[in-house]
C-alpha positions as a printed Julia matrix, in Angstrom:
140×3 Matrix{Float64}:
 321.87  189.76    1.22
 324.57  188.18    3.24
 326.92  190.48    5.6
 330.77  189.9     4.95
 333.53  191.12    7.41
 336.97  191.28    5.77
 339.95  191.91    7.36
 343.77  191.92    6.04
 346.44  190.4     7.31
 348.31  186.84    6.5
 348.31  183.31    7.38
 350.86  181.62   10.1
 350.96  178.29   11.21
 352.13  178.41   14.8
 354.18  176.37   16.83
 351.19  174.38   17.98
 350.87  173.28   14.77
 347.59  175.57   14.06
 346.51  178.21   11.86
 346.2   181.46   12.56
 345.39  184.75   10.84
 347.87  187.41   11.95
 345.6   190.88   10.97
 347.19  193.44    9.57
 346.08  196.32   12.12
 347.03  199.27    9.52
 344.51  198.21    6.85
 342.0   197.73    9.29
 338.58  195.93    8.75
 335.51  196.47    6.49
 332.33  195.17    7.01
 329.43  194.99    3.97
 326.13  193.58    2.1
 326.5   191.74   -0.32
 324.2   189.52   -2.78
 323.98  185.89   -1.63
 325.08  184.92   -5.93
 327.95  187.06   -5.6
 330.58  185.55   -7.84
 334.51  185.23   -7.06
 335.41  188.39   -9.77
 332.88  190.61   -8.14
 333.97  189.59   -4.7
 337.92  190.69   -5.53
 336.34  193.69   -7.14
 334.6   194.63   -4.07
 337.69  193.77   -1.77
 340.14  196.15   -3.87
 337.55  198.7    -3.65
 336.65  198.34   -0.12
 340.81  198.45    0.74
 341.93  201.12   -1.82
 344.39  198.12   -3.14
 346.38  198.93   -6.82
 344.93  196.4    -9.04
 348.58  195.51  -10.0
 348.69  193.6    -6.7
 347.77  189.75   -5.96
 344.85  189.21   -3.66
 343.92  185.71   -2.26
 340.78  185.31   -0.51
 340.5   182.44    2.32
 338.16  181.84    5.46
 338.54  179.98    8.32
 336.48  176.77    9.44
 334.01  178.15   12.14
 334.77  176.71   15.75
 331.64  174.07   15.67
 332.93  172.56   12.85
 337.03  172.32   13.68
 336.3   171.3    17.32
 334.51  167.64   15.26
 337.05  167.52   12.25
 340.06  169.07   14.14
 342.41  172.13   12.5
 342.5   172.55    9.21
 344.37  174.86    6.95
 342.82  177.94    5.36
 340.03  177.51    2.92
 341.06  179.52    0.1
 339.03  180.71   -2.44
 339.82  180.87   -6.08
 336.22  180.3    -7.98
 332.54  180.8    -7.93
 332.07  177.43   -6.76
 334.07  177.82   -3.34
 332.18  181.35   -2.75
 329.14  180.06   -2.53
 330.42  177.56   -0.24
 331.98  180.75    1.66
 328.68  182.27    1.71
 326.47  179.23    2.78
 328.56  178.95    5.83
 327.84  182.08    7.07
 324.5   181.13    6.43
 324.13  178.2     8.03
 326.42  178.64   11.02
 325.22  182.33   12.16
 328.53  181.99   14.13
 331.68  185.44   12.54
 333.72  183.57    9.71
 335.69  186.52    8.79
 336.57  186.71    4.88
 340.66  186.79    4.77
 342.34  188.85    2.4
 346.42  188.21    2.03
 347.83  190.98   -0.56
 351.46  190.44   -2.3
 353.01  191.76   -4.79
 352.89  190.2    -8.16
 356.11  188.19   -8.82
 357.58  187.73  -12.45
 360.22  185.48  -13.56
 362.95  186.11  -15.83
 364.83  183.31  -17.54
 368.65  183.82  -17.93
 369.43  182.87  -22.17
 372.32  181.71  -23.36
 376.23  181.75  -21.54
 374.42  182.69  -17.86
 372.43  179.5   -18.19
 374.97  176.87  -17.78
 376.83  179.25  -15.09
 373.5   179.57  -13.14
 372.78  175.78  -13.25
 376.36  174.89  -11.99
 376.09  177.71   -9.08
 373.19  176.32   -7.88
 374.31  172.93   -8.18
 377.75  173.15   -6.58
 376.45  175.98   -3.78
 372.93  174.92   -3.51
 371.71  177.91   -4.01
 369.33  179.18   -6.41
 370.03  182.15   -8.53
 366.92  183.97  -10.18
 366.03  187.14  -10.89
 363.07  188.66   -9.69
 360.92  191.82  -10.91
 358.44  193.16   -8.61
């Protein structure tokens, strides 16, 4: 069993030029066992559960490098983690480093885009064009 801390919150690269994770104080923290094989499905599953999140919501899962390792390779983005694969890698750094590497969860809303058909086409092309600006319409 390997102990995860998760916390919410989002990423923001600051004027330093380095990564931080801004924590979302309202959603709080949530600390738990889980198996060392745990795979990527089972690890969303747990952080929806954990969180009370709808399941209609987009969830990315990311870490941060632990300190030993960015003070030799310098600051790197967040690792983000979108398979099996890169959980296990998740989990055998915690392993290996014994050092917090706190599981980041970002939470969005799901974004769906609608294509215009027909006249609006041409008149959304030329807007954008001429005004450089885009003109979509979004469904959340």
């Amino acid at each position: 069993m390997v102990e995860i801390y998760s916390v919410c919150g989002k990423w923001n690269l600051d004027d330093k030029s380095q990564w931080k994770f801004l924590v979302d104080a309202n959603k709080g923290g949530s600390l738990c066992e889980v198996d060392e094989n745990i795979t990527y499905k089972d690890l969303v599953e747990m952080v929806i559960e954990d969180f009370g999140f709808d399941r209609s919501r987009d969830i990315t899962l990311s870490f941060e490098l632990p300190m030993r390792t960015k003070s030799i390779l310098g600051d790197f983005p967040p690792m983000n983690m979108r398979n099996d694969r890169q959980v296990r890698a998740f989990i055998n750094k915690i392993k290996e480093d014994h050092e917090l590497i706190r599981l980041c969860v970002t939470v969005s809303n799901k974004c769906n885009f609608i294509e215009d058909v027909g006249e609006n086409v041409g008149n959304n092309i030329q807007a954008n064009t001429i005004h450089n600006e885009g003109n979509y319409d979004v469904v959340t």
